[in-house]
PLY file of the C-alpha trace (Angstrom):
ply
format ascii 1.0
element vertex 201
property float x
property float y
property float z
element edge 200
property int vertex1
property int vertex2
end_header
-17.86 7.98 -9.44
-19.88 4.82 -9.31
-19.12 1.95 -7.55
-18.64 0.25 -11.04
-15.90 3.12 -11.93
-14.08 2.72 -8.42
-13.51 -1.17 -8.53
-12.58 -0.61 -12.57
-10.00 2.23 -11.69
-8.33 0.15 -8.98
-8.38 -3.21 -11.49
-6.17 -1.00 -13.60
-3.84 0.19 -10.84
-3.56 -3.07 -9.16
-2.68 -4.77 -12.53
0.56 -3.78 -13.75
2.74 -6.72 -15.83
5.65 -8.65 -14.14
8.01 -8.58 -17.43
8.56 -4.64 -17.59
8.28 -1.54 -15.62
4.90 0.25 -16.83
3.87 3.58 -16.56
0.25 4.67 -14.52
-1.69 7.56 -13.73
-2.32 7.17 -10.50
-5.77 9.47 -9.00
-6.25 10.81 -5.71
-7.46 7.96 -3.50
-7.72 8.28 -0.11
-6.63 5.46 2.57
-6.43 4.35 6.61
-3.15 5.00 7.26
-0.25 4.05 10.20
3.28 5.37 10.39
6.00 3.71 12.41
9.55 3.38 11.81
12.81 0.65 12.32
12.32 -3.35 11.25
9.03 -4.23 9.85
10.02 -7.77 11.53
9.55 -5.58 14.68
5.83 -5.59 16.51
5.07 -2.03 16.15
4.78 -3.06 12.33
2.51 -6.10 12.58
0.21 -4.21 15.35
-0.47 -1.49 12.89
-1.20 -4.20 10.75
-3.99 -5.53 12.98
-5.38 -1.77 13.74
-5.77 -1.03 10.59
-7.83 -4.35 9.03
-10.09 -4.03 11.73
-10.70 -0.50 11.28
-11.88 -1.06 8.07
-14.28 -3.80 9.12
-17.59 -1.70 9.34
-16.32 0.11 5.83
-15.62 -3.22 3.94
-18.85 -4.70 5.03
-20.60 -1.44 4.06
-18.54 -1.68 0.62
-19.76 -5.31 0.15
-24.19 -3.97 0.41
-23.08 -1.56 -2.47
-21.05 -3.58 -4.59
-22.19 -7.20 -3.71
-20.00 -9.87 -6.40
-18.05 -6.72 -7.54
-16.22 -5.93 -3.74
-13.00 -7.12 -4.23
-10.85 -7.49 -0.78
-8.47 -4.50 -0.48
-4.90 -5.20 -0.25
-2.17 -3.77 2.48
0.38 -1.43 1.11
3.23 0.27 2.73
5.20 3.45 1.51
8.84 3.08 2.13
11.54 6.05 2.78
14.79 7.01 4.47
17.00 9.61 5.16
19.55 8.08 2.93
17.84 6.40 -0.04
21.09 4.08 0.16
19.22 2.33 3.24
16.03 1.56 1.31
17.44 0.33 -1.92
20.10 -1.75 0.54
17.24 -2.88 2.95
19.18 -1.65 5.98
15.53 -2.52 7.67
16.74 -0.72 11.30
17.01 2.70 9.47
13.50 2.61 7.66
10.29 4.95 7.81
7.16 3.57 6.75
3.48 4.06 6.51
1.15 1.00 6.44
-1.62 1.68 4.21
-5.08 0.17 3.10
-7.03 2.02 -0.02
-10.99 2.89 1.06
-13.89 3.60 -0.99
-14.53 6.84 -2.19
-17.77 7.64 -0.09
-15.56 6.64 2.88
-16.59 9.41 4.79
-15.70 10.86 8.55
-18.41 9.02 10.06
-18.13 6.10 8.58
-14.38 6.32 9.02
-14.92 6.76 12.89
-16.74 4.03 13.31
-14.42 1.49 12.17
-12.46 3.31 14.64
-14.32 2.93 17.61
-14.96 -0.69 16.33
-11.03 -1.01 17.28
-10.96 0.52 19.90
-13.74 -1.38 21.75
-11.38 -4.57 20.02
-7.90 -3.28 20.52
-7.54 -0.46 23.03
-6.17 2.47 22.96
-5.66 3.99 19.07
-2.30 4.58 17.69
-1.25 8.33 17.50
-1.16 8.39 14.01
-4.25 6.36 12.21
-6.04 8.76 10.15
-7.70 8.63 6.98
-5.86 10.54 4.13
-6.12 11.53 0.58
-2.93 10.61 -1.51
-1.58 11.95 -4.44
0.43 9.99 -6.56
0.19 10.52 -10.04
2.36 9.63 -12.79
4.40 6.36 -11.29
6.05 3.97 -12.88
5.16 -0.05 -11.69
5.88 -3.33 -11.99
4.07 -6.87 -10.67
7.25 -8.67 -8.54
6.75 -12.43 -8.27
8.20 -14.47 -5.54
9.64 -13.91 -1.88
9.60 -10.46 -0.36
13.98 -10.99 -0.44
13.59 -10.26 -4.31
11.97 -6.75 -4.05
15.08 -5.48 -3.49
16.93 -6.74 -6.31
13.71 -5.44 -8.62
13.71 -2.05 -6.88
17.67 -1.51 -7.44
16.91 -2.00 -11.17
14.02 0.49 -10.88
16.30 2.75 -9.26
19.64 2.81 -10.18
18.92 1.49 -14.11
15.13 2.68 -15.42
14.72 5.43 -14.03
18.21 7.06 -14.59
17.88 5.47 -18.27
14.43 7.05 -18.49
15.36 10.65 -17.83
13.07 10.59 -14.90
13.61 10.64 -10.95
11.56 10.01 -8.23
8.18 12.03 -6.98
7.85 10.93 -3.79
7.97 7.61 -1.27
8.75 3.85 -2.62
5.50 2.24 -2.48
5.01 -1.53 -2.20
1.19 -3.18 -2.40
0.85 -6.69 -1.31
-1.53 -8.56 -2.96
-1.17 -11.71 -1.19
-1.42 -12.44 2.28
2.02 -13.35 3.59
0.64 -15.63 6.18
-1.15 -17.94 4.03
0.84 -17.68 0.94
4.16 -19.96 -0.42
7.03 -17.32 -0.68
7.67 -18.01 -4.16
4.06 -17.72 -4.88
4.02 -14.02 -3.12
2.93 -11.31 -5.42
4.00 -7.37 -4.82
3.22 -4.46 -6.60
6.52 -1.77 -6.54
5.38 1.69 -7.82
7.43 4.47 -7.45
5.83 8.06 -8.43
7.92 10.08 -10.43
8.96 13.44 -12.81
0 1
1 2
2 3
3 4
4 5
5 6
6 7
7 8
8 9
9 10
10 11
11 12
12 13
13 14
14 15
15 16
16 17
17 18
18 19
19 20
20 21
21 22
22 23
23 24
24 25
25 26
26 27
27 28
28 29
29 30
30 31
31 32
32 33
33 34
34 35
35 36
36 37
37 38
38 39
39 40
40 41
41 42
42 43
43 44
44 45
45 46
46 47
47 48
48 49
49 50
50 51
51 52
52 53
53 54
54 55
55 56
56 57
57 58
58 59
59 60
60 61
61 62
62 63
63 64
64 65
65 66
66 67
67 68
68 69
69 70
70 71
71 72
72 73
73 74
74 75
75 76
76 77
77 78
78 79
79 80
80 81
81 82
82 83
83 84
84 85
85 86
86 87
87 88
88 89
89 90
90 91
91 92
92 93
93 94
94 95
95 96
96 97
97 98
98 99
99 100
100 101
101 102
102 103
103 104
104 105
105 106
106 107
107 108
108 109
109 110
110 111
111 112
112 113
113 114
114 115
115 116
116 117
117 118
118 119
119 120
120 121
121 122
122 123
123 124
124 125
125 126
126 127
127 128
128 129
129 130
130 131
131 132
132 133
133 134
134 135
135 136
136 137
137 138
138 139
139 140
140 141
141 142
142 143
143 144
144 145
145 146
146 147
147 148
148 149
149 150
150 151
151 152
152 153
153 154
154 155
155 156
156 157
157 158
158 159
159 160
160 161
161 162
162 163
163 164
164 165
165 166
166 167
167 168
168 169
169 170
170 171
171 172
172 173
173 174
174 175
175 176
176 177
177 178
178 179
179 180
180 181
181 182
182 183
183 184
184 185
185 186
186 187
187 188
188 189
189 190
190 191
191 192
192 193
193 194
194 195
195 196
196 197
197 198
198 199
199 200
């Protein structure tokens, strides 16, 4: 793949329109990835947050010699379970599971990937337990663009759940998976924009 074909395949994930849910085939990608668990309001959540955009320091800036104008800034995402799926579609945030995500190239390799991780260690200390890079598979999801505060999600994902899908003959294929395309620091809550894909059969 060529690094014309990566940034072109992630346009078309990254994409999806805000009116209706959409189907996508989604390809194996492979990202830096964090788990935690309980209130993403909590710090555990925003220091994983932290680890992993200055992990990928030494891979974006390699990403930005081969791509130059065409690098586009990867987005955080987060995948989203519980024991009872009642607590995710509720947002009973104490009783959450999640794994903070951000997409890398596809020549990120395990040198390359160690490196941004000894660039945060010499930055942040001691690594959490479970960064690693890893290869997901999501294939055929269904997605939709969500504009507006992060409170809305969950009013969008209980129609995704409880009316499209069951409507749709389909259930899901694995974790809820939100991708924020904004950063929440510098952006208006109303002018927030989140992707919600959900992969499914």
């Amino acid at each position: 793949m060529t690094t014309i074909d990566f940034r072109d395949r992630l346009y078309d994930l990254y994409r999806p329109p805000s009116d209706h849910f959409s189907f996508v085939d989604v390809p194996d990608m492979q990202f830096a990835v964090i788990d935690g668990n309980g209130n993403p309001e909590g710090a555990s959540f925003a220091q994983a947050i932290k680890w992993l955009f200055t992990v990928i320091y030494p891979i974006k800036r390699d990403a930005k010699k081969r791509m130059g104008k065409r690098f586009a800034e990867p987005p955080l995402e987060c995948l989203w379970w519980a024991d009872d799926m009642n607590d995710l579609i509720t947002g009973n945030r104490d009783k959450l599971k999640w794994r903070l995500m951000i997409v890398l190239p596809h020549w990120t390799d395990d040198a390359l990937f160690a490196q941004g991780v000894e660039t945060a260690v010499g930055r942040l200390g001691e690594k959490p337990t479970t960064l690693r890079r890893e290869i997901m598979t999501e294939g055929r999801s269904v997605q939709i663009l969500h504009k507006g505060p992060y409170e809305g999600l969950r009013n969008t994902s209980a129609k995704l759940y409880q009316e499209f899908l069951p409507e749709n003959g389909l259930k899901p294929n694995g974790h809820h998976h939100e991708i924020y395309l904004d950063d929440a620091t510098r952006t208006a809550p109303e002018k927030r924009k989140t992707i919600i894909r959900q992969p499914v059969i």
